[in-house]
PQR file with spaces between the fields and no chain letter, atoms N, CA, C, O and H, PARSE charges and radii, in Angstrom:
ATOM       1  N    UNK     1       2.278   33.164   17.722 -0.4000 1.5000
ATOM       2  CA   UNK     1       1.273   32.417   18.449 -0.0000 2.0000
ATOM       3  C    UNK     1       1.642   30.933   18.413  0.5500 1.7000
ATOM       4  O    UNK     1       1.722   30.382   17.315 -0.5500 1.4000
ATOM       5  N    UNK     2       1.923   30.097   19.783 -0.4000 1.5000
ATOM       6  CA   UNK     2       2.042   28.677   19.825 -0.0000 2.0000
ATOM       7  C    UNK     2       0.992   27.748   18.839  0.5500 1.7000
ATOM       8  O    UNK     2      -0.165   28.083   18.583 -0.5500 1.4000
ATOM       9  H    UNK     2       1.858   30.545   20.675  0.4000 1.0000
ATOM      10  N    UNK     3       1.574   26.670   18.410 -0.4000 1.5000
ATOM      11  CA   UNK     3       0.253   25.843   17.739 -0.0000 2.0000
ATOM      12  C    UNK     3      -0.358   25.166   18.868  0.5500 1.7000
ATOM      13  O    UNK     3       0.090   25.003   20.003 -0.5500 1.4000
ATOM      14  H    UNK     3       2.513   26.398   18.618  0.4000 1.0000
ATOM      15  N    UNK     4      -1.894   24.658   18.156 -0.4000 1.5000
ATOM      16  CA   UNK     4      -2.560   24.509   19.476 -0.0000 2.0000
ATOM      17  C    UNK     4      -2.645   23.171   19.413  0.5500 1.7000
ATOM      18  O    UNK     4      -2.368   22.567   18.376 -0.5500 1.4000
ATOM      19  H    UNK     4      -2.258   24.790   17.233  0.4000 1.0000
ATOM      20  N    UNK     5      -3.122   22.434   20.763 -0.4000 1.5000
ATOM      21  CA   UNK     5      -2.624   21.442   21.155 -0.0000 2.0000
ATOM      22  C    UNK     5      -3.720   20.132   20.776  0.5500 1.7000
ATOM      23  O    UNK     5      -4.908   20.265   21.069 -0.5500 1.4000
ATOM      24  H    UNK     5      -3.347   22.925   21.605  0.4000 1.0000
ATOM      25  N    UNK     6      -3.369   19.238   20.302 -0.4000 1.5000
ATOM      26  CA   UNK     6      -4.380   17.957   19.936 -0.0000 2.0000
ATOM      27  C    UNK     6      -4.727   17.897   21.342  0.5500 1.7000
ATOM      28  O    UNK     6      -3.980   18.132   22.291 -0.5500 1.4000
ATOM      29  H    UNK     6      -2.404   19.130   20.064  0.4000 1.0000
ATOM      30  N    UNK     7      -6.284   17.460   21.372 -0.4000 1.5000
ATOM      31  CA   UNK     7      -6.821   16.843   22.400 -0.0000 2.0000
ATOM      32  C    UNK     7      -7.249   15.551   22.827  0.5500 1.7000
ATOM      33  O    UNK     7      -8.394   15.099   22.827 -0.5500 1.4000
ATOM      34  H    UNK     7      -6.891   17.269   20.600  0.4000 1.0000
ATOM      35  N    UNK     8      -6.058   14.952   23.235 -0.4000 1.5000
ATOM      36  CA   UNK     8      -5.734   13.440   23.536 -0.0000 2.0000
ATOM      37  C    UNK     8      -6.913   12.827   23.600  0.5500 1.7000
ATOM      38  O    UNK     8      -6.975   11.854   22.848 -0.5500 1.4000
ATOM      39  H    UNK     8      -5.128   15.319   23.235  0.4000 1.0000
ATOM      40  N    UNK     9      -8.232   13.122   24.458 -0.4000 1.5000
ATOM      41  CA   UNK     9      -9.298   12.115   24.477 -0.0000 2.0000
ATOM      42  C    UNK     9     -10.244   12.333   23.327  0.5500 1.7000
ATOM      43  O    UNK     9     -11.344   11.784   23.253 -0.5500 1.4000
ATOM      44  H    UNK     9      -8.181   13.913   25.068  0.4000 1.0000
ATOM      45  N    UNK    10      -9.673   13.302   22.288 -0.4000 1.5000
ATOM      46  CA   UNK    10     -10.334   13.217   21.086 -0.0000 2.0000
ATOM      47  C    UNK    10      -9.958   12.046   20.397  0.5500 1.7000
ATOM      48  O    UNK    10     -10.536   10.970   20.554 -0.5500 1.4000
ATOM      49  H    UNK    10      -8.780   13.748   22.349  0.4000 1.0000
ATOM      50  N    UNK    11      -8.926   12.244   19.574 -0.4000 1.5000
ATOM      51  CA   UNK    11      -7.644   11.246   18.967 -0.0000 2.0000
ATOM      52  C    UNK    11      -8.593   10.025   19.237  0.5500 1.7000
ATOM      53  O    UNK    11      -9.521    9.607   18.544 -0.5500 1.4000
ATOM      54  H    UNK    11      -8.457   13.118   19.446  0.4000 1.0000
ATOM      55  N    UNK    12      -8.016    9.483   20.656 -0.4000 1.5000
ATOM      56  CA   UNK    12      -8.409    8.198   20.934 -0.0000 2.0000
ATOM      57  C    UNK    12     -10.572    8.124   20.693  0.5500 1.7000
ATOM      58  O    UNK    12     -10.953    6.994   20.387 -0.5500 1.4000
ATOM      59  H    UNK    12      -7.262    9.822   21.219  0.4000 1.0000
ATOM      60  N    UNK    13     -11.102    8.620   20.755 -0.4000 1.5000
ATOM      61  CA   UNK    13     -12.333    8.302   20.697 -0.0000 2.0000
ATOM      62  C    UNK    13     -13.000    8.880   19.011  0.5500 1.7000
ATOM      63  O    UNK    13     -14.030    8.355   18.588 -0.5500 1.4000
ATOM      64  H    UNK    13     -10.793    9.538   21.003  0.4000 1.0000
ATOM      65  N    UNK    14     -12.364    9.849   18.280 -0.4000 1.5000
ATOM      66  CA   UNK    14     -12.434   10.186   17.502 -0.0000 2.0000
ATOM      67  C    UNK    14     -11.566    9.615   15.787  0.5500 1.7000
ATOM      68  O    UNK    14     -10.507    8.992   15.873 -0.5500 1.4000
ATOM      69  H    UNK    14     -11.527   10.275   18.624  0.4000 1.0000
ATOM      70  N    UNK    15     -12.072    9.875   14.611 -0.4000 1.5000
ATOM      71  CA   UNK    15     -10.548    9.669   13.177 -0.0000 2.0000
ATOM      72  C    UNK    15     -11.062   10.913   12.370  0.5500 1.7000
ATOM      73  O    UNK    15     -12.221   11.326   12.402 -0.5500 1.4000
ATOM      74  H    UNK    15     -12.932   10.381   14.540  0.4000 1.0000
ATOM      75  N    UNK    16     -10.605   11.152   12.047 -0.4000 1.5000
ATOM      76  CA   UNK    16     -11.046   11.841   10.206 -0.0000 2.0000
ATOM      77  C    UNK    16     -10.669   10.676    9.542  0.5500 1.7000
ATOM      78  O    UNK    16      -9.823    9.786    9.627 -0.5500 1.4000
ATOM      79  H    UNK    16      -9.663   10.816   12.021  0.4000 1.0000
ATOM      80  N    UNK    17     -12.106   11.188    8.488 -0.4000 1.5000
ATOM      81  CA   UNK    17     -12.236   10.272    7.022 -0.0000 2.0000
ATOM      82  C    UNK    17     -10.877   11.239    5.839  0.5500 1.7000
ATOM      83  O    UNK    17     -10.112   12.203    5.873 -0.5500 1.4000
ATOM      84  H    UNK    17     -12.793   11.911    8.419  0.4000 1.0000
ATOM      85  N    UNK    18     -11.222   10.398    5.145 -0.4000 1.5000
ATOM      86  CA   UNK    18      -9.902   11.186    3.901 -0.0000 2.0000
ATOM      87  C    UNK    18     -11.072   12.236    3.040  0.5500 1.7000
ATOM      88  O    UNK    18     -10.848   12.856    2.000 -0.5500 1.4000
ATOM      89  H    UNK    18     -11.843    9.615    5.118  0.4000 1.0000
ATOM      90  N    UNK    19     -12.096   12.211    3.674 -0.4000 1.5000
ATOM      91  CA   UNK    19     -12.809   12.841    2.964 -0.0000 2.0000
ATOM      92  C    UNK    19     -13.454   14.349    3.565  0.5500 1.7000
ATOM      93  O    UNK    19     -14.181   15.132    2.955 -0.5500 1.4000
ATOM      94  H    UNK    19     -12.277   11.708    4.519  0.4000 1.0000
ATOM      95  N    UNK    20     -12.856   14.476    5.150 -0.4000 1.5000
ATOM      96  CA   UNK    20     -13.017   15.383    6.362 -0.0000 2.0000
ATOM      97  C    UNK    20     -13.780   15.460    7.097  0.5500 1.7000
ATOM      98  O    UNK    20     -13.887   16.508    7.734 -0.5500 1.4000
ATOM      99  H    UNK    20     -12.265   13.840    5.646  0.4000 1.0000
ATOM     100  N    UNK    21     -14.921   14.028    7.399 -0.4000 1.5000
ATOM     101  CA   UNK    21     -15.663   13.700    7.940 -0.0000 2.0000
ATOM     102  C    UNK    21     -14.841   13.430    9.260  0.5500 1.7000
ATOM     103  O    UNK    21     -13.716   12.934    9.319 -0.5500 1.4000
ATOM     104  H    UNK    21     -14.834   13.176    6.882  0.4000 1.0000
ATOM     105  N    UNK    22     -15.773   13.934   10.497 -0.4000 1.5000
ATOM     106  CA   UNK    22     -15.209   12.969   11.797 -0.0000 2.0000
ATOM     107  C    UNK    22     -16.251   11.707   12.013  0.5500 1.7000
ATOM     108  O    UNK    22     -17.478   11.743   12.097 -0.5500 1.4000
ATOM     109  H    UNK    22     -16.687   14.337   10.450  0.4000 1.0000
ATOM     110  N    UNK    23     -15.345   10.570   12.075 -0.4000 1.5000
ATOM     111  CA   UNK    23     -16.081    9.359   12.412 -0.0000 2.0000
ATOM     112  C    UNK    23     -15.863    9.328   13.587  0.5500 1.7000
ATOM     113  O    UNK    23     -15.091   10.156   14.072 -0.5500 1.4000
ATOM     114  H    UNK    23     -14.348   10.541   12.007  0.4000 1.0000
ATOM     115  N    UNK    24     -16.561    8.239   14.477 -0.4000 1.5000
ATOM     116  CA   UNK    24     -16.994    8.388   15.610 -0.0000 2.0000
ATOM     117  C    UNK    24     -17.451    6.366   15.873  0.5500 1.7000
ATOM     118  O    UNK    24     -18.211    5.731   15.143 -0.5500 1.4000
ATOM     119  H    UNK    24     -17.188    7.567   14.084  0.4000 1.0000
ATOM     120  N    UNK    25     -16.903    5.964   16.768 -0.4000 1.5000
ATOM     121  CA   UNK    25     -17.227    4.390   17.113 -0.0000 2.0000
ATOM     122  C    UNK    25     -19.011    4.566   18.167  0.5500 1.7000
ATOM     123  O    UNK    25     -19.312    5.448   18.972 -0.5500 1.4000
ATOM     124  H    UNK    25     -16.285    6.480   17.362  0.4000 1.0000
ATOM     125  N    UNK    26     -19.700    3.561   17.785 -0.4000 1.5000
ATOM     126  CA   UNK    26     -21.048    3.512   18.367 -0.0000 2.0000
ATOM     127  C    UNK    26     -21.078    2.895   19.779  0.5500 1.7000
ATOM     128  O    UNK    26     -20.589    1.820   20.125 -0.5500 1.4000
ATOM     129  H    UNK    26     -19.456    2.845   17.131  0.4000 1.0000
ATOM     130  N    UNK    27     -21.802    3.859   20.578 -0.4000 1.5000
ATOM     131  CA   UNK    27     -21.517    2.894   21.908 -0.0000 2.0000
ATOM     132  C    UNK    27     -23.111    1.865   22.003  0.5500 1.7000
ATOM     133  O    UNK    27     -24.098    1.655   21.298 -0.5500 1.4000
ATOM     134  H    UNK    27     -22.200    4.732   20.297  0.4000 1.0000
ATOM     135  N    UNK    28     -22.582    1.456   23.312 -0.4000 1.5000
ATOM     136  CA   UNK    28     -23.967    0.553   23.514 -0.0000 2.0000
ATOM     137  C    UNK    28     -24.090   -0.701   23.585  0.5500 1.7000
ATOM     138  O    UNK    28     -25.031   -1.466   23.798 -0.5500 1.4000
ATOM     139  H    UNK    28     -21.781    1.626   23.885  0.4000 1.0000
ATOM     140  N    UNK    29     -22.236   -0.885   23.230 -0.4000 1.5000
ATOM     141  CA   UNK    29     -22.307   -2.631   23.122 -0.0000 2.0000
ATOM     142  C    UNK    29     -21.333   -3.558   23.516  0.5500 1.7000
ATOM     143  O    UNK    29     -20.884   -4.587   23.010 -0.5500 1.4000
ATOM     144  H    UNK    29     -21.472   -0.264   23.057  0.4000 1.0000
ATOM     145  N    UNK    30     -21.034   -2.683   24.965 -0.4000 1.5000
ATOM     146  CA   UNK    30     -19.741   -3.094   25.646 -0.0000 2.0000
ATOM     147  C    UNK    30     -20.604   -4.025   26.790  0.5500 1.7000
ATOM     148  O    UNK    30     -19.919   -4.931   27.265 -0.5500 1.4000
ATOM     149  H    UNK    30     -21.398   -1.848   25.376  0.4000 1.0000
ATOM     150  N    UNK    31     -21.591   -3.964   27.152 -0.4000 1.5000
ATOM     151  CA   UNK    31     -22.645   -4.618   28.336 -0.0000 2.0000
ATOM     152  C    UNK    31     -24.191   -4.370   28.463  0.5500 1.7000
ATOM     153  O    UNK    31     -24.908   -3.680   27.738 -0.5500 1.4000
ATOM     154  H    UNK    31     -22.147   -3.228   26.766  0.4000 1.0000
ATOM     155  N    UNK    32     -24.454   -4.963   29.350 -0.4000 1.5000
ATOM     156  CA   UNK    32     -25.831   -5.350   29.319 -0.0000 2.0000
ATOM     157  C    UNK    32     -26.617   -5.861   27.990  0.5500 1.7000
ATOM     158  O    UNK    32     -27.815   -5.648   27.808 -0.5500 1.4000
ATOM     159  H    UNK    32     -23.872   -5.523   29.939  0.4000 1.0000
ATOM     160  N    UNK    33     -25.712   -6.618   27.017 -0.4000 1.5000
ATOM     161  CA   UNK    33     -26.371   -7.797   26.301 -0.0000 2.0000
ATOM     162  C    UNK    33     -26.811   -8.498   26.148  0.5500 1.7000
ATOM     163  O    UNK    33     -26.731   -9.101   25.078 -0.5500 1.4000
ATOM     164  H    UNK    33     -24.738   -6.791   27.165  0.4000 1.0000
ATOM     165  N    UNK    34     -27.673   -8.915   27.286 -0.4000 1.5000
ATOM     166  CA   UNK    34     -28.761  -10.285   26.950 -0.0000 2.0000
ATOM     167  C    UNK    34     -29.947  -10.486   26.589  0.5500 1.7000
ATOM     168  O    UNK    34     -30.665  -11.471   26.417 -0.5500 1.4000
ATOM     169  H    UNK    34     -27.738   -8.425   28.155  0.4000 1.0000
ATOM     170  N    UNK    35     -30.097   -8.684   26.444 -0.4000 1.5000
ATOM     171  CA   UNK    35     -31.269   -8.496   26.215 -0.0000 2.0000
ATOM     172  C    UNK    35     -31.460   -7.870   24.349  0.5500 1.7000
ATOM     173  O    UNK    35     -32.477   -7.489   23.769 -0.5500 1.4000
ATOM     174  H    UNK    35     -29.514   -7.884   26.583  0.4000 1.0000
ATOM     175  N    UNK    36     -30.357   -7.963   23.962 -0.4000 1.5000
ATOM     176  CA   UNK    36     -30.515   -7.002   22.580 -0.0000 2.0000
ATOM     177  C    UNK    36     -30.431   -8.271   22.071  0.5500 1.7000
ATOM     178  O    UNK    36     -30.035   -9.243   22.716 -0.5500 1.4000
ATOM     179  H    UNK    36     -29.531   -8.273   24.433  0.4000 1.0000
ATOM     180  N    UNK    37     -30.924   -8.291   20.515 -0.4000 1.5000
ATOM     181  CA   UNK    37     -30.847   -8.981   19.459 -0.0000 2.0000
ATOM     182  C    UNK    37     -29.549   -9.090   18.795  0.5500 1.7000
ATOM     183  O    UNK    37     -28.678   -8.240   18.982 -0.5500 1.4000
ATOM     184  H    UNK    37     -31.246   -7.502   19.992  0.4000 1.0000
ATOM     185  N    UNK    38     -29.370  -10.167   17.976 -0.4000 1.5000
ATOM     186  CA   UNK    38     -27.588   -9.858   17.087 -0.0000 2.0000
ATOM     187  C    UNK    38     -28.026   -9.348   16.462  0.5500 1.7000
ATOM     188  O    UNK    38     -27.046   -8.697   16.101 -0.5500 1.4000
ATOM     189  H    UNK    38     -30.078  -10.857   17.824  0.4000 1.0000
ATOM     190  N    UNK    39     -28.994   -8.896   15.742 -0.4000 1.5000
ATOM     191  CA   UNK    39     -28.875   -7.953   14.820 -0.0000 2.0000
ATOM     192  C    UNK    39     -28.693   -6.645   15.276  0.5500 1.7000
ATOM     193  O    UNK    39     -28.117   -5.894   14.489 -0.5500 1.4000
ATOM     194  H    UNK    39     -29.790   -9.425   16.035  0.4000 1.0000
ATOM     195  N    UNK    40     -29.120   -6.084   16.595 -0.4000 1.5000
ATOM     196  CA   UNK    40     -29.257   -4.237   16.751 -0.0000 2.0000
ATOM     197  C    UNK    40     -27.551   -4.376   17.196  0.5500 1.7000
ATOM     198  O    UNK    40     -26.933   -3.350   16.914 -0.5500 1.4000
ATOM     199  H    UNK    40     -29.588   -6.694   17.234  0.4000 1.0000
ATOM     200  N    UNK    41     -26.597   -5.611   17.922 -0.4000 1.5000
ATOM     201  CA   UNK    41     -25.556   -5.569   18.549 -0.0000 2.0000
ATOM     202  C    UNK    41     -24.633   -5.612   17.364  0.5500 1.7000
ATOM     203  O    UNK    41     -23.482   -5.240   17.592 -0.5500 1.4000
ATOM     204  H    UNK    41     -27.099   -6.445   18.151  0.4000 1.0000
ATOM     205  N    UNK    42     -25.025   -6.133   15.706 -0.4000 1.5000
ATOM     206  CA   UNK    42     -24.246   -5.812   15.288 -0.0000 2.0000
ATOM     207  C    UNK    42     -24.294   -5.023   14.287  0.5500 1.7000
ATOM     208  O    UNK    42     -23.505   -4.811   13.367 -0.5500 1.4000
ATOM     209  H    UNK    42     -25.960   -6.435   15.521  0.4000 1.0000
ATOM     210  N    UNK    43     -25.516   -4.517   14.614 -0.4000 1.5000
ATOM     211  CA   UNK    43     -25.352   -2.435   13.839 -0.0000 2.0000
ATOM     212  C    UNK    43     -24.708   -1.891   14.640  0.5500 1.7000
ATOM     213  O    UNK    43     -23.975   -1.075   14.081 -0.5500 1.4000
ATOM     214  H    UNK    43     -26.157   -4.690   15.361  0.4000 1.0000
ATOM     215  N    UNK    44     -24.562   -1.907   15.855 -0.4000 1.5000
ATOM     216  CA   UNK    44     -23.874   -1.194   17.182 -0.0000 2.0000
ATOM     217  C    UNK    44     -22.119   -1.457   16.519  0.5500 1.7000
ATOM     218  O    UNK    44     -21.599   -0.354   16.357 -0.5500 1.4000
ATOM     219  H    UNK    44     -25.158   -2.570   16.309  0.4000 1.0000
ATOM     220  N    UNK    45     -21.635   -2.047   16.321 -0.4000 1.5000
ATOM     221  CA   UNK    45     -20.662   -2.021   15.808 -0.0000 2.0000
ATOM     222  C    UNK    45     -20.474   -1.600   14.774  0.5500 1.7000
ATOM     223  O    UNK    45     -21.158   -1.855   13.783 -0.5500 1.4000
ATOM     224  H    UNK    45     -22.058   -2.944   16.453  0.4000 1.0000
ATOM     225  N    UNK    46     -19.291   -0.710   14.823 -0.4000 1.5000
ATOM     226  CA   UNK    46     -18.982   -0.014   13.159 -0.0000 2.0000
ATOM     227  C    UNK    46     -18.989    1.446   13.798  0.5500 1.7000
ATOM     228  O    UNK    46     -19.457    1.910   14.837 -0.5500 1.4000
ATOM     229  H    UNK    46     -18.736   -0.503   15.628  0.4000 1.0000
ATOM     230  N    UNK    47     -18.209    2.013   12.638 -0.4000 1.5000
ATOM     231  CA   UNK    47     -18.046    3.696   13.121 -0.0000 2.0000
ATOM     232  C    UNK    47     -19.306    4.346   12.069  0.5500 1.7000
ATOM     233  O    UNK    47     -19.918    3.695   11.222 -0.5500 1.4000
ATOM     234  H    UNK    47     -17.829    1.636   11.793  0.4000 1.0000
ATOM     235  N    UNK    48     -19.488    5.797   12.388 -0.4000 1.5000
ATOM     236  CA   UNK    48     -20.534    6.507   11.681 -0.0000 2.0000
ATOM     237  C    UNK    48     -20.248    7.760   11.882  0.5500 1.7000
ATOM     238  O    UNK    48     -20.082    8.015   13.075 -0.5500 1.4000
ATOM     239  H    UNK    48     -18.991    6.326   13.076  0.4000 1.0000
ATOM     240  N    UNK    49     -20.107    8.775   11.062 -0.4000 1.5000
ATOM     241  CA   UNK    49     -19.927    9.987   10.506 -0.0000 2.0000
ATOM     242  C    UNK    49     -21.075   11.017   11.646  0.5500 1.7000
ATOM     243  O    UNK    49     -22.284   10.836   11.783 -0.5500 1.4000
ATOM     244  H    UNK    49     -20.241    8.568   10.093  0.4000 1.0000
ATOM     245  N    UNK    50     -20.183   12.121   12.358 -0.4000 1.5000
ATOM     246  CA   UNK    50     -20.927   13.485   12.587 -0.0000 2.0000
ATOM     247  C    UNK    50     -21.815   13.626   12.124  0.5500 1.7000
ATOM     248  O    UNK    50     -21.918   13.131   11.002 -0.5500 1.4000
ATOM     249  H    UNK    50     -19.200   12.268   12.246  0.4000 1.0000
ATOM     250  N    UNK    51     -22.779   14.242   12.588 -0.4000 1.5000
ATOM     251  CA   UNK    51     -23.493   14.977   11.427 -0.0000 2.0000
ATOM     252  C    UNK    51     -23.699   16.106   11.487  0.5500 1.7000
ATOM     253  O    UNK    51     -24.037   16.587   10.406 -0.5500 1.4000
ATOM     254  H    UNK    51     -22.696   14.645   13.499  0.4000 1.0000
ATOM     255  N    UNK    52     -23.620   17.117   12.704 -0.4000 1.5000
ATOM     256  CA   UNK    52     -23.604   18.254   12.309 -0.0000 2.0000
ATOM     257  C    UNK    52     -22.269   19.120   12.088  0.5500 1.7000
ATOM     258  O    UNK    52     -21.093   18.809   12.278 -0.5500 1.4000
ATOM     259  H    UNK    52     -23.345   16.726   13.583  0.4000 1.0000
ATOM     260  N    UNK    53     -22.895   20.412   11.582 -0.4000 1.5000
ATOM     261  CA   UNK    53     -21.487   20.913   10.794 -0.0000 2.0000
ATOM     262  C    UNK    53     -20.992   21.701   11.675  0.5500 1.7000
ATOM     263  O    UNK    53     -19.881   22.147   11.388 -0.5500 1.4000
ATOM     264  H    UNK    53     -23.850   20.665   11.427  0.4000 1.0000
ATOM     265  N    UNK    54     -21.515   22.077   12.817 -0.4000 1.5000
ATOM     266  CA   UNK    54     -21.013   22.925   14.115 -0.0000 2.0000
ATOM     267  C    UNK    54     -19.884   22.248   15.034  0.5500 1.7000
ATOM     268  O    UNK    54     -18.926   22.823   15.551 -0.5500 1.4000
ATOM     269  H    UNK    54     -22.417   21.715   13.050  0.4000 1.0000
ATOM     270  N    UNK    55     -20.313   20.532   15.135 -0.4000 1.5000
ATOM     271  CA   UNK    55     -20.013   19.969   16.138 -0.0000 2.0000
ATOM     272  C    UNK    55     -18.835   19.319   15.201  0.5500 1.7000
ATOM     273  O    UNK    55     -17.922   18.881   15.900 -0.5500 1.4000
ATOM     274  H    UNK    55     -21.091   20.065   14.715  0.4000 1.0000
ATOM     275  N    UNK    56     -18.609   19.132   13.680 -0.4000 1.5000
ATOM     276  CA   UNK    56     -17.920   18.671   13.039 -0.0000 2.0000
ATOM     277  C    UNK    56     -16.544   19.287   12.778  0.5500 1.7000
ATOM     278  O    UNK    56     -15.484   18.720   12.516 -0.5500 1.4000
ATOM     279  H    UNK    56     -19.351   19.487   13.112  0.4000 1.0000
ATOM     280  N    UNK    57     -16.886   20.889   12.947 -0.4000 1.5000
ATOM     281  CA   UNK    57     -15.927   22.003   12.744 -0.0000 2.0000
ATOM     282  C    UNK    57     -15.097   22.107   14.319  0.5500 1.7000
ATOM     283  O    UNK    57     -13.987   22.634   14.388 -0.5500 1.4000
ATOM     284  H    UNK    57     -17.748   21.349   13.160  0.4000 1.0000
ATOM     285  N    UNK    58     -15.654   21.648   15.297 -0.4000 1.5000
ATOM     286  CA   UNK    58     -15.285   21.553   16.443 -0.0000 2.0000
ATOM     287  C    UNK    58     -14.083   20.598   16.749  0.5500 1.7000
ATOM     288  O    UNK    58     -12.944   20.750   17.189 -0.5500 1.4000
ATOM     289  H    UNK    58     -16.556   21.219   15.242  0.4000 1.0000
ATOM     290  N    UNK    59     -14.917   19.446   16.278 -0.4000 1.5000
ATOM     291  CA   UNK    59     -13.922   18.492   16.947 -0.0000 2.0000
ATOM     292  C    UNK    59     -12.656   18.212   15.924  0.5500 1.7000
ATOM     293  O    UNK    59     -11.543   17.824   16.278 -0.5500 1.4000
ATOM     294  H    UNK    59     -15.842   19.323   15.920  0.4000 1.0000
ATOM     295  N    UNK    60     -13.066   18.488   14.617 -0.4000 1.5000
ATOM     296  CA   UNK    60     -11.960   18.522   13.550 -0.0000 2.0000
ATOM     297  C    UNK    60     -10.793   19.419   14.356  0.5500 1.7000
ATOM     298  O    UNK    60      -9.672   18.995   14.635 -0.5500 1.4000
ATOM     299  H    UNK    60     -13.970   18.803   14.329  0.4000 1.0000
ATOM     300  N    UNK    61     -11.375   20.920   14.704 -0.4000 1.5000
ATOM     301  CA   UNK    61      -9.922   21.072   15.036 -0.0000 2.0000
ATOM     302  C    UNK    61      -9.392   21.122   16.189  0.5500 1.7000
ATOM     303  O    UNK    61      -8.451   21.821   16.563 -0.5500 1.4000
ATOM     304  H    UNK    61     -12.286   21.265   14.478  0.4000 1.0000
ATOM     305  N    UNK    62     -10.451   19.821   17.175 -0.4000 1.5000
ATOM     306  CA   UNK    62      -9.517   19.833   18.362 -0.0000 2.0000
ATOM     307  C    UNK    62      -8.523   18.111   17.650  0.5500 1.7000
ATOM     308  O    UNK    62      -7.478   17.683   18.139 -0.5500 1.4000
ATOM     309  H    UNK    62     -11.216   19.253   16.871  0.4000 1.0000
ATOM     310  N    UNK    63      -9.022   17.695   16.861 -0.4000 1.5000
ATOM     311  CA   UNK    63      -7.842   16.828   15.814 -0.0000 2.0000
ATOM     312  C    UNK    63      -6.753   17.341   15.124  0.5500 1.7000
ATOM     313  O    UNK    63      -5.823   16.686   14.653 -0.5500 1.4000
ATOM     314  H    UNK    63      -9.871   18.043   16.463  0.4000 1.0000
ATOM     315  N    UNK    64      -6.854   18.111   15.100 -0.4000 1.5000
ATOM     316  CA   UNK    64      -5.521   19.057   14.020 -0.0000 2.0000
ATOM     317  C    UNK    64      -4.582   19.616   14.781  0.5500 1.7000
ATOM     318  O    UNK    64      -3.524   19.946   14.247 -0.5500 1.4000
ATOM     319  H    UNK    64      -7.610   18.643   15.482  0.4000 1.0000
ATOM     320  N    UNK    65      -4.795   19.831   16.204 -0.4000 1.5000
ATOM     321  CA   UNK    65      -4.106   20.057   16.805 -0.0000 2.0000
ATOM     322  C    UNK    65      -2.813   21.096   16.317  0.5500 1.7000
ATOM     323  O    UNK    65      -1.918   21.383   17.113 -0.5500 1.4000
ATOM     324  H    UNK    65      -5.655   19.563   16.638  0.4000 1.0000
């Protein structure tokens, strides 16, 4: 059986932690800013962990490729 294939627009929008978490970058803060506060624009920045274990088991192994 061939190995299966990484899924390129995962990679780029997706990481694993060293710990097997998929992190994930927050959207929301590429435009329409004049209306948010610096504070919610810069919680919006920063990555944050899956949380479910269905959707975690998923995308892990469209990473493993």
């Amino acid at each position: 059986m061939p190995k299966m294939k990484t899924k390129k627009c995962a990679t780029k929008r997706m990481k694993m932690s060293a710990n097997g978490k998929v992190m994930r970058s927050q959207g929301g803060h590429a435009h329409l800013n004049n209306g948010k506060k610096r504070s919610r624009k810069n919680n919006l920045c920063g990555i944050t962990a899956i949380g479910s274990k269905q959707v975690t088991k998923t995308y892990a192994r469209a990473l493993q490729g």
